[in-house]
DRENLOBA-38691 format. One record per residue: residue number from 1; x, y, z negated of N, C-alpha, C in turn. Coordinates in steps of 0.001 Angstrom, whole numbers, plus 524288, in hexadecimal, padded with zeros to 5 digits. Layout:
residues N
+-----+-------+-------+-------+-------+-------+-------+-------+-------+-------+
! seq !   n_X !   n_Y !   n_Z !  ca_X !  ca_Y !  ca_Z !   c_X !   c_Y !   c_Z !
+-----+-------+-------+-------+-------+-------+-------+-------+-------+-------+
! NUM !     X !     Y !     Z !     X !     Y !     Z !     X !     Y !     Z !
...
+-----+-------+-------+-------+-------+-------+-------+-------+-------+-------+
END
This chain:
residues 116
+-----+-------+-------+-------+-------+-------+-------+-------+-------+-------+
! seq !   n_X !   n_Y !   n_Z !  ca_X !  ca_Y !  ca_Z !   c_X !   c_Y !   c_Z !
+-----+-------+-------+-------+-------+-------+-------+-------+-------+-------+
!   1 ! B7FCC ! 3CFBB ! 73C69 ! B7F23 ! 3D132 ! 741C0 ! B8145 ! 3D6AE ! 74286 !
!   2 ! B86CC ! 3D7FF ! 7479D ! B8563 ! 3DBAC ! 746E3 ! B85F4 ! 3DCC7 ! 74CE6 !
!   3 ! B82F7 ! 3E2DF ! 74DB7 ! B8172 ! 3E243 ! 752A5 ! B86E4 ! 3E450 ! 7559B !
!   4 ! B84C3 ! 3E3A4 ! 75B46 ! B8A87 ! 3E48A ! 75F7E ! B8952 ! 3ECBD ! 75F83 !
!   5 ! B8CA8 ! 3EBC1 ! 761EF ! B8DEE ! 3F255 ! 7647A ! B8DDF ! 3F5CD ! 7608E !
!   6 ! B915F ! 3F6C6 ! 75C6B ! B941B ! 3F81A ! 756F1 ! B9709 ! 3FB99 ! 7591B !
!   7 ! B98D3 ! 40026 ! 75A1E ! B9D94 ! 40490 ! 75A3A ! BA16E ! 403F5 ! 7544B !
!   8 ! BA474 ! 40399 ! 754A3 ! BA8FF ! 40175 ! 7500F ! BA54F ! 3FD9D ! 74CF0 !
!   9 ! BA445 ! 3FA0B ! 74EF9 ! BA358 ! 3F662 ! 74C96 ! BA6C8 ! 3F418 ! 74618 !
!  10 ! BAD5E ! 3F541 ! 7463C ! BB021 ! 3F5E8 ! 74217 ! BAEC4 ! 3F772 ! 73F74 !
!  11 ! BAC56 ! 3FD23 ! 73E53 ! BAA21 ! 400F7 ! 73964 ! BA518 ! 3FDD3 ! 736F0 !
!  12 ! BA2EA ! 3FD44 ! 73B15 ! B9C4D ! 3F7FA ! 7381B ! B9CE6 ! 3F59A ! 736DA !
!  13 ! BA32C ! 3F195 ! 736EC ! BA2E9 ! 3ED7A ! 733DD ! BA5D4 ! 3EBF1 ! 73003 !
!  14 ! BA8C5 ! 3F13F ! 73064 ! BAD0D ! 3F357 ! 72B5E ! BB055 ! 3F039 ! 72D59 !
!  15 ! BB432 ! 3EDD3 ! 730AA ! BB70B ! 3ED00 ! 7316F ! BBC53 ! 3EFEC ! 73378 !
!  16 ! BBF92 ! 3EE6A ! 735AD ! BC4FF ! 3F1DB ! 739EA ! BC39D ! 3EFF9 ! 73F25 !
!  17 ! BC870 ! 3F302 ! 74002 ! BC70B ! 3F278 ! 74734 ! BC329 ! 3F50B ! 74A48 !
!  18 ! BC3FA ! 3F70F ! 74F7B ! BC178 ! 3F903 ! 750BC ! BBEAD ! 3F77D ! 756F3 !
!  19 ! BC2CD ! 3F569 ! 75973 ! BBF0F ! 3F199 ! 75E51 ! BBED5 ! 3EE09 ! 75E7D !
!  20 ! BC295 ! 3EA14 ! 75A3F ! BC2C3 ! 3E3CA ! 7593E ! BBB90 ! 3E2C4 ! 757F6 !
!  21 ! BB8A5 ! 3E4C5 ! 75413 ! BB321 ! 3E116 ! 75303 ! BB04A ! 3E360 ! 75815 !
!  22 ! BACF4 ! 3DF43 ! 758F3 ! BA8C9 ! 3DC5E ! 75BB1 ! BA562 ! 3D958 ! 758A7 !
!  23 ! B9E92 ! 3DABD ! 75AB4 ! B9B93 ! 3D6E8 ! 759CF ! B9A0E ! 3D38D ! 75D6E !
!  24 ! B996C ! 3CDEA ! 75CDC ! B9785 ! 3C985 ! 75E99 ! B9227 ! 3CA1A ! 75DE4 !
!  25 ! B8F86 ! 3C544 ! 75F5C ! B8B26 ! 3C3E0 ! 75E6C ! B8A91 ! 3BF72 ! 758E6 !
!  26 ! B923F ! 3BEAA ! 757DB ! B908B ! 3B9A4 ! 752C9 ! B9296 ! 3BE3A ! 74EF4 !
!  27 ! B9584 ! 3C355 ! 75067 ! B9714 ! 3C5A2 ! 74BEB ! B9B1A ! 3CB2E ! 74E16 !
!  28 ! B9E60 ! 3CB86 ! 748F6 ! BA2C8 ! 3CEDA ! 74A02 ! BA758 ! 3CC4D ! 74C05 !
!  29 ! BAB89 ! 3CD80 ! 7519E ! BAE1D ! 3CCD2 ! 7511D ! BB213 ! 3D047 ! 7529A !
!  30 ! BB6DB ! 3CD49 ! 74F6F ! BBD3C ! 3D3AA ! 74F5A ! BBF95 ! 3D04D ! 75459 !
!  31 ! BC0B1 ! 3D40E ! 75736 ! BC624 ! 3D2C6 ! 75B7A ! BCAE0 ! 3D4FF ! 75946 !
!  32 ! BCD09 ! 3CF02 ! 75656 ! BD127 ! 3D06C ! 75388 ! BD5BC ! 3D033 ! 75880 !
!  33 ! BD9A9 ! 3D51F ! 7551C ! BDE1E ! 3D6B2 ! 7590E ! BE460 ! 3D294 ! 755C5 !
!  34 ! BE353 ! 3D0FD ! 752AF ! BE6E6 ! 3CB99 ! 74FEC ! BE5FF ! 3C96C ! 74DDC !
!  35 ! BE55B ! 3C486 ! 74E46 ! BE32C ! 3BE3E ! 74B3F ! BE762 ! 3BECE ! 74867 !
!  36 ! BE841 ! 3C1BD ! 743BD ! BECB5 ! 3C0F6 ! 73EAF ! BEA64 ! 3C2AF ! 73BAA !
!  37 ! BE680 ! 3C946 ! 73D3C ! BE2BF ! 3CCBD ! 73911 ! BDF25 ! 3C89F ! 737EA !
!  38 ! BDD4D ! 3CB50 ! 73226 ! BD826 ! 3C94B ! 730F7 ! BD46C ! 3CC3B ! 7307B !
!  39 ! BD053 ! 3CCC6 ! 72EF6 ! BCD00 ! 3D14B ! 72E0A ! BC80A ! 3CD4A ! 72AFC !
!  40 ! BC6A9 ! 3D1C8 ! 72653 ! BC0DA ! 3D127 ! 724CF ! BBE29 ! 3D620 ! 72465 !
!  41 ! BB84D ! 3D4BF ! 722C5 ! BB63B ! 3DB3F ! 72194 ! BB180 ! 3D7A1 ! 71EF2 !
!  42 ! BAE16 ! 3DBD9 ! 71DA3 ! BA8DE ! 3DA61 ! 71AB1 ! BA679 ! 3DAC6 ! 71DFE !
!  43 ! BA053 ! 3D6F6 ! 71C83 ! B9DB8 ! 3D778 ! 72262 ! B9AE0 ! 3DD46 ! 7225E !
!  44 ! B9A32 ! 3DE01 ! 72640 ! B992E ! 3E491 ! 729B6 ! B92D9 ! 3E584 ! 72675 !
!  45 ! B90AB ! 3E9E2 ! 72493 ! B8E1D ! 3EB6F ! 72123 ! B88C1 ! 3EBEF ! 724D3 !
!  46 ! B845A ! 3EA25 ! 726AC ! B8171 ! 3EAAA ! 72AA6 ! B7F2C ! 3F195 ! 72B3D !
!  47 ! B7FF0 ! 3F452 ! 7279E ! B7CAB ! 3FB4D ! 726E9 ! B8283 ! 3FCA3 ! 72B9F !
!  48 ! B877D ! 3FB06 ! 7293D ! B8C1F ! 3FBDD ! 72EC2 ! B8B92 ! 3FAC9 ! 732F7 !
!  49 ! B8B4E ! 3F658 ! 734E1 ! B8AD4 ! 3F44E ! 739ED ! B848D ! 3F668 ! 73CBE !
!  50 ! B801E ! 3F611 ! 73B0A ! B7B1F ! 3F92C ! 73E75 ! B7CB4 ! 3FE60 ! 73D09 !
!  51 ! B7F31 ! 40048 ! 739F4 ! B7F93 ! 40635 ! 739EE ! B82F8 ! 4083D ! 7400F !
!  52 ! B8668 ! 4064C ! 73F37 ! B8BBE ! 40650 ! 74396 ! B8816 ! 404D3 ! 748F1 !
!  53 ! B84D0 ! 3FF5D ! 7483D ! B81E9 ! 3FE17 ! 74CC6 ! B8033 ! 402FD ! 74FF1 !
!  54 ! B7BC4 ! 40575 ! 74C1B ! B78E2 ! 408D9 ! 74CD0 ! B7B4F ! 40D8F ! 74FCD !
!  55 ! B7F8B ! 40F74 ! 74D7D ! B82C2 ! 41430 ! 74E13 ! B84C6 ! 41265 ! 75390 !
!  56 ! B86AD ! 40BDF ! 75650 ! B8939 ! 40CB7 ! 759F9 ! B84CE ! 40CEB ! 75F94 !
!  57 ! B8279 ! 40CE0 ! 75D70 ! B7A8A ! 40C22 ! 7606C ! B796C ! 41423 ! 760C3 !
!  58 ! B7B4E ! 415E7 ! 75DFC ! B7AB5 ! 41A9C ! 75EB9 ! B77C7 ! 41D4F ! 75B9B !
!  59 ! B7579 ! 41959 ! 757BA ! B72F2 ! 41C1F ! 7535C ! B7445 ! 41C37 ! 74E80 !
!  60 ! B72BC ! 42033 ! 74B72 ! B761B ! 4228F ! 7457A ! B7123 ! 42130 ! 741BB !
!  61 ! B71DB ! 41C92 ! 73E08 ! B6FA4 ! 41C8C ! 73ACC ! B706D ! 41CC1 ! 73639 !
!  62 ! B6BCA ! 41B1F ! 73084 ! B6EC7 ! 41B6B ! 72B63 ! B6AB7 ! 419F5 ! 7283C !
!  63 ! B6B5B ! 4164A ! 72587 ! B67A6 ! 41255 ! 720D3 ! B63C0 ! 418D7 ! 71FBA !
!  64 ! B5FFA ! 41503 ! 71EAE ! B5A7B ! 416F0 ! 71D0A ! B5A74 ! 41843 ! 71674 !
!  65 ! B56DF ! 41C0A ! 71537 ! B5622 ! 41B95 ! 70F95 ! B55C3 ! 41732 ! 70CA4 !
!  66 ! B5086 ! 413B3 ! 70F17 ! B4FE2 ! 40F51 ! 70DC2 ! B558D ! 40A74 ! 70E47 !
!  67 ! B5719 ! 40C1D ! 71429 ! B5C2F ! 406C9 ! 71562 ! B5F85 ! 408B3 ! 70FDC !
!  68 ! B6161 ! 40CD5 ! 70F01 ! B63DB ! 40EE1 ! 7088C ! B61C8 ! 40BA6 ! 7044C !
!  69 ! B5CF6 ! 40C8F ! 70310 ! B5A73 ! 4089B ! 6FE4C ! B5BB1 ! 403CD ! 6FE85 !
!  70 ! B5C7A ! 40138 ! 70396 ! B59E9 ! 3FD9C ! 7056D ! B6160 ! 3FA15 ! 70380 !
!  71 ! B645D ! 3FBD5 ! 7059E ! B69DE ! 3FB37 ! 704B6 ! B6B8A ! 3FA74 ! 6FE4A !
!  72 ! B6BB9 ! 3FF4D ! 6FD85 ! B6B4A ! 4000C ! 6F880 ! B681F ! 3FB3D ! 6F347 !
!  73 ! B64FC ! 3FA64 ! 6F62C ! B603E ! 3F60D ! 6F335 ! B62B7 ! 3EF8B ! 6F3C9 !
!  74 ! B65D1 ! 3EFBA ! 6F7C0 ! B696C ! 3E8E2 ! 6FB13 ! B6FDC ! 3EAAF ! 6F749 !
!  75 ! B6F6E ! 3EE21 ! 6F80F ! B766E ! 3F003 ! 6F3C8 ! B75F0 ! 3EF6B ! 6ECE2 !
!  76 ! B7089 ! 3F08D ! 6EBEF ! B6F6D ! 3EFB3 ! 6E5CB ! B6E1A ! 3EAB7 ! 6E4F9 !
!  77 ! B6B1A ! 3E6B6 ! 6E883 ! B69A7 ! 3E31C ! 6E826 ! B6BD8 ! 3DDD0 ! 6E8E3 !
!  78 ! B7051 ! 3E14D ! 6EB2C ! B75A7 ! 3DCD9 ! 6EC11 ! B749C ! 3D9C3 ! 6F1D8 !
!  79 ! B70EC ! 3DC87 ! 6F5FD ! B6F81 ! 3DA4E ! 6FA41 ! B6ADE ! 3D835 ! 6FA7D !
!  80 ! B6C6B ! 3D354 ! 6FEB7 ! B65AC ! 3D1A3 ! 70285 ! B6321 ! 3CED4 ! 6FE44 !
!  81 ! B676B ! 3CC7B ! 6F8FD ! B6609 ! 3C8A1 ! 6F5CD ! B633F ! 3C89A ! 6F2C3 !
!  82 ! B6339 ! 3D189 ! 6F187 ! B6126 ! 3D1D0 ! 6EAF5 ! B5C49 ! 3D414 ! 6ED99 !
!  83 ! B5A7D ! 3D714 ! 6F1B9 ! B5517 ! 3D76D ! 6F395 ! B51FB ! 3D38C ! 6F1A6 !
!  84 ! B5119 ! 3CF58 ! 6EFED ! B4EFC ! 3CC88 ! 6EEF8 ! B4A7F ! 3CD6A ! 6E997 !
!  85 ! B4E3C ! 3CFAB ! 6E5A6 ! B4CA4 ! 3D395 ! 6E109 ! B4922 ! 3D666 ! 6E391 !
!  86 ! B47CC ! 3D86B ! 6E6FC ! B44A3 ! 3DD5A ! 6E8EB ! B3FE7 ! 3DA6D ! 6EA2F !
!  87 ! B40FD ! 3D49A ! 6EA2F ! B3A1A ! 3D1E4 ! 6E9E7 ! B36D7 ! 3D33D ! 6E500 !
!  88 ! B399B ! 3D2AC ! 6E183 ! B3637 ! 3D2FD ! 6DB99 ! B32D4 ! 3D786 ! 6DBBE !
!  89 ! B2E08 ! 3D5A4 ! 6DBDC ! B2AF8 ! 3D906 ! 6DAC7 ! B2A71 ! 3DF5F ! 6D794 !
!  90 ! B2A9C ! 3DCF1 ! 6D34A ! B2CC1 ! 3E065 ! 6CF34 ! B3011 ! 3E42B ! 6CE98 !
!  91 ! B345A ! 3E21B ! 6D1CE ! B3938 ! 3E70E ! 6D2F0 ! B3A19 ! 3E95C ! 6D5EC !
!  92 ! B347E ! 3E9A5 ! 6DA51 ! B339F ! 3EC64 ! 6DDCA ! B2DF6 ! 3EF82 ! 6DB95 !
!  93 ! B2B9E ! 3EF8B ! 6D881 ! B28F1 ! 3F2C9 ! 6D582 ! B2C08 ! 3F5A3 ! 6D114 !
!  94 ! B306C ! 3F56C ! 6CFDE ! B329A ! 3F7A1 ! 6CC7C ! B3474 ! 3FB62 ! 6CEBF !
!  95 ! B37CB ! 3F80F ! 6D49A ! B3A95 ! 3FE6F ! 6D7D4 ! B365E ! 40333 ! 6D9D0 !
!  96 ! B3226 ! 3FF0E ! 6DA60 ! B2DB7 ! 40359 ! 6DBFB ! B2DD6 ! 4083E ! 6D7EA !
!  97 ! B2D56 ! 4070B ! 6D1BF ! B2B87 ! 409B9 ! 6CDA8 ! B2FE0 ! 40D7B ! 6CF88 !
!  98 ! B3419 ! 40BBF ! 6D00B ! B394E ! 40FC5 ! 6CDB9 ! B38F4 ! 4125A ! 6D1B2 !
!  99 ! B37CB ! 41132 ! 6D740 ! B387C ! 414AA ! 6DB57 ! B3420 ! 41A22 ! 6DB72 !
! 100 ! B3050 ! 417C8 ! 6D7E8 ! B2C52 ! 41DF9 ! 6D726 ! B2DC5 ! 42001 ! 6D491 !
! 101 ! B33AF ! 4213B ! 6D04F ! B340B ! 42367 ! 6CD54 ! B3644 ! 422D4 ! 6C769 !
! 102 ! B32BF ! 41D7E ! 6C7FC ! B30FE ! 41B13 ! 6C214 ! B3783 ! 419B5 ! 6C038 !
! 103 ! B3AE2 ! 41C4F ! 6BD0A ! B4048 ! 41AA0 ! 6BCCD ! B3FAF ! 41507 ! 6B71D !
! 104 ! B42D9 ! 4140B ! 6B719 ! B4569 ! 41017 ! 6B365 ! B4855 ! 410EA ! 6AF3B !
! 105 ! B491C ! 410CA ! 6AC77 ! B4EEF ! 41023 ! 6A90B ! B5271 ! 40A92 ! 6A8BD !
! 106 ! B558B ! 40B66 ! 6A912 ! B58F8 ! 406FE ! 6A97D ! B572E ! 400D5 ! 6A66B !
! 107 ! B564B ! 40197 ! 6A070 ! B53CF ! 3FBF9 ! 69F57 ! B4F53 ! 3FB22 ! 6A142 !
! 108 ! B4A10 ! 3FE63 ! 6A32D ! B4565 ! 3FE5C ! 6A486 ! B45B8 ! 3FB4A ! 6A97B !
! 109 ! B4A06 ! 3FDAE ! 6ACD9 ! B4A0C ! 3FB18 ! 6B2E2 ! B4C9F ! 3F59F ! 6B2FA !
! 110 ! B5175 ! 3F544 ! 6AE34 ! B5308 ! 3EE36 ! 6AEB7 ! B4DB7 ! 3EC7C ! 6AA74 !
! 111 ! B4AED ! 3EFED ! 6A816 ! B48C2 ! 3EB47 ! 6A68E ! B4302 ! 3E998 ! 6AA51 !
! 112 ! B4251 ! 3EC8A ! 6AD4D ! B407D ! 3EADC ! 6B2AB ! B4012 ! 3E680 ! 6B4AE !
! 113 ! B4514 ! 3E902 ! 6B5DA ! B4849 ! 3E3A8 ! 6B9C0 ! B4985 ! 3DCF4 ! 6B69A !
! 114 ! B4A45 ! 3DDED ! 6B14A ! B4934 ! 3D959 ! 6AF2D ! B4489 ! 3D65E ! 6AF9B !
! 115 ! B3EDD ! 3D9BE ! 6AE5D ! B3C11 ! 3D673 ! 6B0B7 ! B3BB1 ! 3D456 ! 6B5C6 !
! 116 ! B3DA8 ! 3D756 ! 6B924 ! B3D81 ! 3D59A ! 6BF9D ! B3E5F ! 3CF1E ! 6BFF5 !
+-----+-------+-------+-------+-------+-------+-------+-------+-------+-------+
END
């Protein structure tokens, strides 16, 4: 989803062009200037597009301490998939330990995690 009323909408979605994109209500679309070009891109990064949202709304924002962890934690975990790990009991008492302090050494912490 992404929302309407974007100021360079181009830069949010990492694409080119600069008055060809438009949003719909089913999506993005380019007002292409020759049916010969082609074009691809990756899809648009959502922290881009509400950031840009935000900014063309008139307000200046910027991820939270926590939204940081929080990123950071979906980038190590390989995404929405590996959160799942963060059910186990256990390895959420372990991060507890380490977060007071309590450090690890490297075989101590995989051998941790082996029991996990």
């Amino acid at each position: 989803m992404i929302p309407h009323g974007i100021d360079n909408l181009n830069h949010a979605i990492g694409a080119i062009g600069f008055n060809e994109w438009r949003v719909s209500d089913k999506g993005l679309v380019y007002l292409s200037s020759n049916n010969k070009w082609s074009m691809s891109f990756e899809a648009p990064r959502a922290l881009n597009i509400m950031t840009s949202w935000f900014k063309s709304n008139g307000w200046e924002v910027e991820i939270s301490s926590s939204g940081l962890i929080a990123t950071q934690m979906l980038k190590q975990l390989e995404g929405v998939w590996g959160v799942g790990l963060l059910k186990r009991k256990g390895l959420i008492e372990l991060l507890n330990k380490m977060s007071e302090g309590r450090a690890l050494l490297k075989n101590a912490f995989w051998g941790e995690i082996q029991k996990l």
